[in-house]
N, C-alpha and C positions, 0 to 999 in steps of 0.2 A: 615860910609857911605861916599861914593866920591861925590863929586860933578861935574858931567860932561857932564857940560852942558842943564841938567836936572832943573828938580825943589829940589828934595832929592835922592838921592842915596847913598850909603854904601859905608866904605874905605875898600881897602885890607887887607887883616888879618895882624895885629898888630904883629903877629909871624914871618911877614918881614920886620918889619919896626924897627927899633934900636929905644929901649925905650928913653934912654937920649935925641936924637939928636928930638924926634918926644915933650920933653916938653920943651927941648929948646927954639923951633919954636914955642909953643903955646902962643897965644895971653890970655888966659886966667889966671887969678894969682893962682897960686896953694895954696889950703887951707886944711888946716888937715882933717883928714876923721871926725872929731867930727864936723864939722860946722852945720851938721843936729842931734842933739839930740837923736833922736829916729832910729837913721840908725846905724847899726855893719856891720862891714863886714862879708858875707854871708861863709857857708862852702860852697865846691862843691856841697856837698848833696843838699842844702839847696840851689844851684843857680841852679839847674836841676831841684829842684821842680818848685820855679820861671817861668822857663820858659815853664815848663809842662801846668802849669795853664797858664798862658799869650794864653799858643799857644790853650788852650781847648776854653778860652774866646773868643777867635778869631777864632775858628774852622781852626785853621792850623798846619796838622801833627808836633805830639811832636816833630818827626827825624829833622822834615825841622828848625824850630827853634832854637834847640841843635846845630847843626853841625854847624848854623850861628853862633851863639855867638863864637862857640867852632873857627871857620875858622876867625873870625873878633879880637879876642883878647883871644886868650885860654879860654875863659868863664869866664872872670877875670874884675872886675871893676874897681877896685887899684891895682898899682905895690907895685914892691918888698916895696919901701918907704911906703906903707898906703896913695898915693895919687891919685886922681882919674886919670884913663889912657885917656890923649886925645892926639891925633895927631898931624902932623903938617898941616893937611886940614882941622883940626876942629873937627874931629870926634870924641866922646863923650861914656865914657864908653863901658860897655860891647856890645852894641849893636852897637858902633860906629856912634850914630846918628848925622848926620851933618848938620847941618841946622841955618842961621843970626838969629844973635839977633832977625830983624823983625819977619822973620818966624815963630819962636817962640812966640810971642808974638801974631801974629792973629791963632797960633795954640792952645793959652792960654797954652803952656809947661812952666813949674815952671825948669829953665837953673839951679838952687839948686842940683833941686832934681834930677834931668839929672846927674848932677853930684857925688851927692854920696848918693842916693837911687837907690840900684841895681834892685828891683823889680820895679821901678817907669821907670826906662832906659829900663827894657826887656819891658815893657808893649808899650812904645811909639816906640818903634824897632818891635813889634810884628803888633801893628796900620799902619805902613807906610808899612810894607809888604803888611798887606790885601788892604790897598789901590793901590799896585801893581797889587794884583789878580783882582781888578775889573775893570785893564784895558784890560782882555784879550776880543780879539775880537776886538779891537781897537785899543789903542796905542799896545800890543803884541798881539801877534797869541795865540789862543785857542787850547786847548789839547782836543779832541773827548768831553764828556760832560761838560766838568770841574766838577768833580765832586771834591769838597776835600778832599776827604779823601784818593785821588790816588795819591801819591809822585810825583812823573812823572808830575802830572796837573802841579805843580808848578815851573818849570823848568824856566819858561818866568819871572815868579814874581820874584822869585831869582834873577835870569840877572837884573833886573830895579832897585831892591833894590840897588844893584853895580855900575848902570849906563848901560847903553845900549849905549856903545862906544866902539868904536872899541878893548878895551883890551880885551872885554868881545864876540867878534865874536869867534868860535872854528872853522869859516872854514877860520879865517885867522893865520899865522904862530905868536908863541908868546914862551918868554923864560921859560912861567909856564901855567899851565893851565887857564881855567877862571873861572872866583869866584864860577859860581855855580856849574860846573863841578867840583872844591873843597868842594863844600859842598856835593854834591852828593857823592864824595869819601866819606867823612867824614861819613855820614849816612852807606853808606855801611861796611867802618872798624870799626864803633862808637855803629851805634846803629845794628847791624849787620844784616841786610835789603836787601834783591839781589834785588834794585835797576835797571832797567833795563836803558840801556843804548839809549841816545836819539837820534833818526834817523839827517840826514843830513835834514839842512833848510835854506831857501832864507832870505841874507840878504840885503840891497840895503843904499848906503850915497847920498842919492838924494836932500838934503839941502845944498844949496852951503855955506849958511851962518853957518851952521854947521857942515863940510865935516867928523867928525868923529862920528855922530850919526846914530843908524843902524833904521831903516824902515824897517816894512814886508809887504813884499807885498799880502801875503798869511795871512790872517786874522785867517781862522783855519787849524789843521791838523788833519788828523783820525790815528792814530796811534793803533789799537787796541791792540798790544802787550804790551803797556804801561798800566799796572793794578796793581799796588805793592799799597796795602789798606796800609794804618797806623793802628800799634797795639796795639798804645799809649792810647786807650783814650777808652779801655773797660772798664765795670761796671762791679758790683756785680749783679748777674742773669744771666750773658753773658754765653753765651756757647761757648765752645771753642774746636779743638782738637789739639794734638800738631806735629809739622815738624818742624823741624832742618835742611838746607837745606848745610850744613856741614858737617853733621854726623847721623848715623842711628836713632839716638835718641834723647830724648830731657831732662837734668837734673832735677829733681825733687830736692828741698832742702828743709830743716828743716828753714828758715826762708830768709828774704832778707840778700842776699851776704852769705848765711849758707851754712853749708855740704852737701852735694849729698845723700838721700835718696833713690834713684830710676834714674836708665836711665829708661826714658818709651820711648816704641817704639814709631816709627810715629803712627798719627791716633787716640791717648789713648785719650778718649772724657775727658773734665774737663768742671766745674762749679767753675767760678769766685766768691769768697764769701769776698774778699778785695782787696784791691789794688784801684789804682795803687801806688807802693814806689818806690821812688827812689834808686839806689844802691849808698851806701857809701863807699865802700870797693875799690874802682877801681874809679876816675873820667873820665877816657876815656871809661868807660863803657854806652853811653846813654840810652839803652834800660829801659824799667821799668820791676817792678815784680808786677805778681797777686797770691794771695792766692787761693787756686784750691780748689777741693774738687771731688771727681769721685772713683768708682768699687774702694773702699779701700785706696785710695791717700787722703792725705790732709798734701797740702806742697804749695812750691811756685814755680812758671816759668818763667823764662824770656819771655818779650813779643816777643824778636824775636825768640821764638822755639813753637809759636802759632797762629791757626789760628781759626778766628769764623766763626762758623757755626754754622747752627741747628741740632747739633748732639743730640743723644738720648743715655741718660745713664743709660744700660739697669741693672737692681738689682739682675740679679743675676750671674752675669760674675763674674771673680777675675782675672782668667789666663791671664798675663799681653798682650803676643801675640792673646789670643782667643779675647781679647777685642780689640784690636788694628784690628784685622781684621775683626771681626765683624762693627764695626765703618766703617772702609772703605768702606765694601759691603751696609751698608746701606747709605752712603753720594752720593753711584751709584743707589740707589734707587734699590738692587738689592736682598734686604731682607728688611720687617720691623719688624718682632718680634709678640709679640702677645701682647692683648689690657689690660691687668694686667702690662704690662712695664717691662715683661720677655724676655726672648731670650731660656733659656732652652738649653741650650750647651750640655747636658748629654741624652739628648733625640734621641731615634734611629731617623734618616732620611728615611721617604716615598720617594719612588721612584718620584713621580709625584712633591715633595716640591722641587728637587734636578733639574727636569728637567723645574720647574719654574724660579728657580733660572738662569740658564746657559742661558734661554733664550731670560731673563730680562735683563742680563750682556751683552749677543750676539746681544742684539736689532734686535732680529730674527720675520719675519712674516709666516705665512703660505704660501707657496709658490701656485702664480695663480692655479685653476685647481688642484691642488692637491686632490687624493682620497685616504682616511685613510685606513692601511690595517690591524689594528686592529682591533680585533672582541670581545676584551674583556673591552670594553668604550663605552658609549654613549653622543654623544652631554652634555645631561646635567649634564654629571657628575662631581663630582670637578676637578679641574685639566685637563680638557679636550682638552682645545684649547693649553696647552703648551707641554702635553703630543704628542699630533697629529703634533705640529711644530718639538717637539726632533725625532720623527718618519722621518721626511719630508726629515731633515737634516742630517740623520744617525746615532745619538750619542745613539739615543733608541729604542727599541724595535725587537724582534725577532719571528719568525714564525706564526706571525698572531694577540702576544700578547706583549700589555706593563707593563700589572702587577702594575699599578698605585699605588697601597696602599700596595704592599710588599713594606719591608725595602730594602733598599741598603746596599749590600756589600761593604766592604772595596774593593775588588778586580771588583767587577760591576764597582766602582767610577774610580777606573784607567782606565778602557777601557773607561766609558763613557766622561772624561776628556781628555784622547788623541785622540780621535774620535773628540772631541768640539774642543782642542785646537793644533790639530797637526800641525799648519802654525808656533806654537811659542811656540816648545821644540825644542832640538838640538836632533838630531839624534843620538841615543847609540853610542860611539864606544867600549865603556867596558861594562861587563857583573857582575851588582852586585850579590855576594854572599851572599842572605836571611838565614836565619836562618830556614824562614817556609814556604820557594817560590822554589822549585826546577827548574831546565831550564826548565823543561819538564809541567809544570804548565800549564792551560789552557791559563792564560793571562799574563806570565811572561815575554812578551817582552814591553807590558802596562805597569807593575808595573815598571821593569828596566829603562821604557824612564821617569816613573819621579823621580826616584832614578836619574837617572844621570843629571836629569835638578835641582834638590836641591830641587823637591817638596814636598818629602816624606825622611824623614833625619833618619830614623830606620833598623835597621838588624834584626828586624821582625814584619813582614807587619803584621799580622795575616788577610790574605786574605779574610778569612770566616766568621768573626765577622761583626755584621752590622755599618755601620760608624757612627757616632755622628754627631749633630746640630754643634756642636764646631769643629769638623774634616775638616768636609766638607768646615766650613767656611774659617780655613786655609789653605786646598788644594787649593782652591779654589783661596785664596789671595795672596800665591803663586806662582800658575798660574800669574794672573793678573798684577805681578809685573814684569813678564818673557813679558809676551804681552807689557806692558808700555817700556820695556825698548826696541824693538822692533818698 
């Protein structure tokens, strides 16, 4: 930590600062790493877990911690010699803590064990942070609720840890970034976290007797786009489902840092049944892994290709995309299954389930005034009020009737899917060749617009067959993926 002009703050990462010339400078006498008995030097593995715990004790995101230590001294307690790393400002171990003798001494810190107990150094690094966080609203400006568990909240406590002096302003010009603007890198290449990046803010040097200290004058900020949860610090029961926000998928493996058993697609609901471990294999890897369990998986995930939610893992899925898509339609509240904790993929689709669905997804009302010109429904029948909205909207119904509890066609589903979603396919310009869809088909210019938009990937639709519970959910998700990117 620096000292600037502060009471405690952090030194710049030890990864700029020249080992020799920084114990040169030290006022402290260097003592062999044995002078505490019961202290070894830690592996990587073994100083990630460290600070995993420190940062759970303190309720502050694993990322935010990791990337500290990692930005303040590579994550390292002792140099290449086995002797404890301090600076030429004082700064102390892994966490760089820099603080007088006195200080110490009305903090009751044991300066030993500072020095060569690494867990004892992240724990009293991990303390003076959260004493940073409870000066938001006061000495720093406040992030919408300060919630902790939002990356982003901590943006201000980072800066103070540092010092809140002018090195650490980013609306003023500098030869590197500022501390926590490196740590926020660090998170996002480290523990791999899209990190959102922090809006422009008021700084003001209104203390003449200390013209390099920044003041805000704006107490809080509402930033709502700032929401990146930490994924560090899930349990056994957690539900989770997975996003890679990299790549379409997210790795499945045979153990921590193991082989690749499964890309599962986004969405693939899992139940956390161990964890969190740290990865040994990689030290610039911070994220952690959870043991999963879910539709036939039982492996491990990295926490940045997961997110929790109260997904429902429904028993009798397998199809890695049917479940992936099923998952999403229910996270939209747009399916929920049946009360056995089925889903039934193989099960033909009722007209009337299919036109609930589209109108659940569409956030559709009956429109004022509207008279139903259906004459084969009645108010109380099942499916009434979404059957008479698909009518209202045009995706359903024909000559007086909607046919509620006939099945749907595979070839019904395409017209009533480009009828729902014709603002977000592209428009044919080519004419696929079916195998069992002639031009001259009744609704072959339906089937073709979702051949050509990727929502039906076959050279035989079989138009006439009635569609599945499982079908529909992928046309369906699909679609939805063409509307989101839209």
């Amino acid at each position: 930590m620096k000292r600037a002009f502060i009471q405690i703050g952090a030194a710049f990462s030890l990864l700029l600062v020249p080992q020799a010339a920084a114990h040169a400078e030290s006022s402290d006498p260097v003592k062999p790493a044995t002078a505490l008995d019961a202290v070894k030097e830690l592996t990587t593995a073994e100083i990630k877990q460290r600070l995993h715990e420190a940062a759970d004790r303190y309720g502050i995101p694993g990322e935010i911690l990791k990337a500290m230590a990692y930005v303040e001294t590579g994550m390292k307690q002792f140099d290449e010699n086995g002797n404890p790393i301090v600076t030429s400002d004082g700064g102390i171990g892994i966490m760089q803590v820099t603080l007088t003798d006195e200080e110490m001494r009305a903090r009751n810190i044991d300066k030993e064990k500072l020095l060569y107990d690494t867990a004892y150094n992240i724990d009293i690094g991990a303390q003076i942070l959260k004493e940073k966080w409870n000066w938001a609203g006061t000495r720093i400006p406040k992030i919408n609720d300060q919630n902790p568990d939002i990356i982003e909240n901590w943006y201000f406590a980072v800066m103070a840890y540092n010092g809140l002096s002018k090195r650490n302003d980013p609306n003023l010009p500098h030869d590197q970034k500022t501390y926590q603007d490196r740590v926020f890198d660090v998170i996002r290449d480290h523990s791999l976290v899209d990190v959102k990046r922090i809006p422009r803010f008021q700084a003001e040097y209104s203390d003449e007797n200390q013209p390099d200290i920044m003041y805000f004058p704006v107490k809080q900020y509402n930033w709502p786009q700032l929401d990146t949860k930490t994924t560090q610090h899930y349990h056994a029961g957690d539900k989770l489902y997975t996003w890679n926000s990299q790549a379409s998928y997210s790795n499945i493996r045979n153990g921590v840092d193991g082989t690749i058993i499964l890309k599962a697609p986004h969405y693939t609901p899992l139940e956390i049944v161990g964890g969190p471990y740290e990865s040994a294999a990689n030290p610039a890897n911070h994220y952690v892994f959870y043991r999963v369990k879910g539709n036939g998986i039982d492996g491990y995930v990295a926490s940045s290709n997961v997110v929790k939610a109260d997904v429902k893992i429904f028993s009798d899925l397998s199809d890695h995309e049917v479940v992936s898509a099923v998952t999403y339609l229910y996270l939209k509240n747009v399916i929920t299954g049946y009360e056995d904790g089925t889903f039934r993929p193989n099960d033909r689709l009722l007209r009337r389930h299919a036109a609930k669905m589209l109108v659940n997804e569409l956030g559709l009302e009956l429109p004022k005034g509207y008279v139903p010109k259906a004459k084969d429904m009645k108010p109380s029948d099942p499916g009434y009020k979404e059957m008479v909205i698909a009518e209202a909207y045009g995706f359903m119904g024909q000559d007086g009737r909607l046919r509620p509890n006939e099945y749907l066609t595979r070839a019904q589903m395409a017209s009533i899917l480009v009828r729902a979603y014709r603002a977000y396919y592209d428009a044919p310009k080519t004419q696929k060749a079916f195998k069992d869809v002639p031009l001259h088909f009744w609704n072959y210019n339906d089937i073709n617009t979702l051949a050509y938009n990727g929502i039906t990937v076959v050279d035989t639709f079989r138009p006439n067959e009635n569609v599945t519970r499982g079908q529909f959910a992928l046309f369906l998700k699909r679609t939805l993926d063409k509307k989101e990117e839209q």
